[in-house]
N, C-alpha and C positions, 0 to 999 in steps of 0.2 A: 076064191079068196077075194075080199071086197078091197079094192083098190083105196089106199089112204089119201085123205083129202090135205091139203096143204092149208096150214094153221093161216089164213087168211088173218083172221082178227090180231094176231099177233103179230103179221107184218105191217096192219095199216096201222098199229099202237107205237110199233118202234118207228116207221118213217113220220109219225106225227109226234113222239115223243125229240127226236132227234132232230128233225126240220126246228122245232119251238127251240129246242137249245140253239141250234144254229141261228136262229132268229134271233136270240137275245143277246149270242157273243158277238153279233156283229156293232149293236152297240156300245159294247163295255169298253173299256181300254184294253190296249195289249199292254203286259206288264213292261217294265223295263225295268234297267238295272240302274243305281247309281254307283258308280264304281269311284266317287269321289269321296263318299260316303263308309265307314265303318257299318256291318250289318250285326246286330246280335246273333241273330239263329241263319241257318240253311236252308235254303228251299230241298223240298224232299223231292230228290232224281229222280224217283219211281211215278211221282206222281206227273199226268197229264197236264200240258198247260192249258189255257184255250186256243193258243195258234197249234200245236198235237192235233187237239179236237178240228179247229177250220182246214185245217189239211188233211184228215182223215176222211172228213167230210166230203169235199171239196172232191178228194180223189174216184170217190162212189161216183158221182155226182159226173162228175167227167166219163166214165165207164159207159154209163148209164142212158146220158139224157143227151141229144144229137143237135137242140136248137137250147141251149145253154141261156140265152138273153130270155125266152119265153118261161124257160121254167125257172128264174130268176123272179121275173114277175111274176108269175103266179106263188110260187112259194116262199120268196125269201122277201121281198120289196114289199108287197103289200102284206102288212101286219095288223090285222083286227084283232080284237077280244074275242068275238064270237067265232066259232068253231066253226057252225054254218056257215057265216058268210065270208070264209078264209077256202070254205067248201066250193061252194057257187063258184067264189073267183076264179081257183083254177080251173071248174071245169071251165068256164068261159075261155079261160087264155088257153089249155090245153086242150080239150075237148074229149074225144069219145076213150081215145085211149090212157087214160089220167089214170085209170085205178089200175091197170096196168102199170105203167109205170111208180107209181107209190107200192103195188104190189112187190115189183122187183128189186126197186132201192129199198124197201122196207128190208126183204130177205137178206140183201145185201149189208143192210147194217147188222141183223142179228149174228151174220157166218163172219165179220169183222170186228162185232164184242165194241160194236158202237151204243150200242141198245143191253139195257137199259144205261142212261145216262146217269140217273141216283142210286141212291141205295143198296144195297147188298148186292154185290157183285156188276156194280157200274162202273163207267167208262173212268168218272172222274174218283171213284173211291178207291183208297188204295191202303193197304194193311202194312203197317210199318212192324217190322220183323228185327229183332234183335241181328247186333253184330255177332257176325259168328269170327272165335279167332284167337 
């Protein structure tokens, strides 16, 4: 019996799909409340904030990675466009063991339903369900 190979391509998609989210909530606002304020509508319970999301993150990430300030810099600090050269930089700051490690937080976001972050059955999508009652 041929031994099954580990969906490789689909853990470097989630930890690059998931690292880019994290990369962009880092500069958005955290919501806040005004409670001085009248609100028309409710925020939906079910749904994910983005401090959910940086703390879900965050927790992998802790698990995970042993010198935390270097893989800071390499994945979360330095933010280019290009895809290459967001490549290059880690391997420079992390070195031989990089895909490894993107290998095992990748998996680790998929067994935690971090990955995918949009669309049909993502992190932040969420199906608003009648009240039952």
């Amino acid at each position: 019996m041929k031994k099954k190979t580990p969906p490789y391509a689909k853990r470097k998609a989630a930890f690059d799909d998931v690292m880019q989210a994290y990369r962009d909530c880092q500069v958005a606002p955290l919501s806040a409340i005004q409670y001085g304020e009248a609100s028309g509508a409710t925020r939906y319970e079910a749904k994910p904030t983005l401090t959910d999301f940086k703390c879900d993150v965050e927790r992998v990430i802790d698990k995970c990675v042993t010198d935390k300030i270097s893989f800071l810099k390499a994945y979360v600090w330095f933010d280019s466009e290009d895809a290459i050269e967001r490549e290059v930089h880690a391997d420079r700051v992390i070195g031989a063991g990089r895909h490894t490690l993107e290998q095992g937080i990748g998996a680790l976001f998929i067994k935690r339903h971090l990955y995918p972050t949009k669309g049909k059955g993502g992190y932040f999508t969420t199906i608003r369900q009648p009240k039952k009652g």
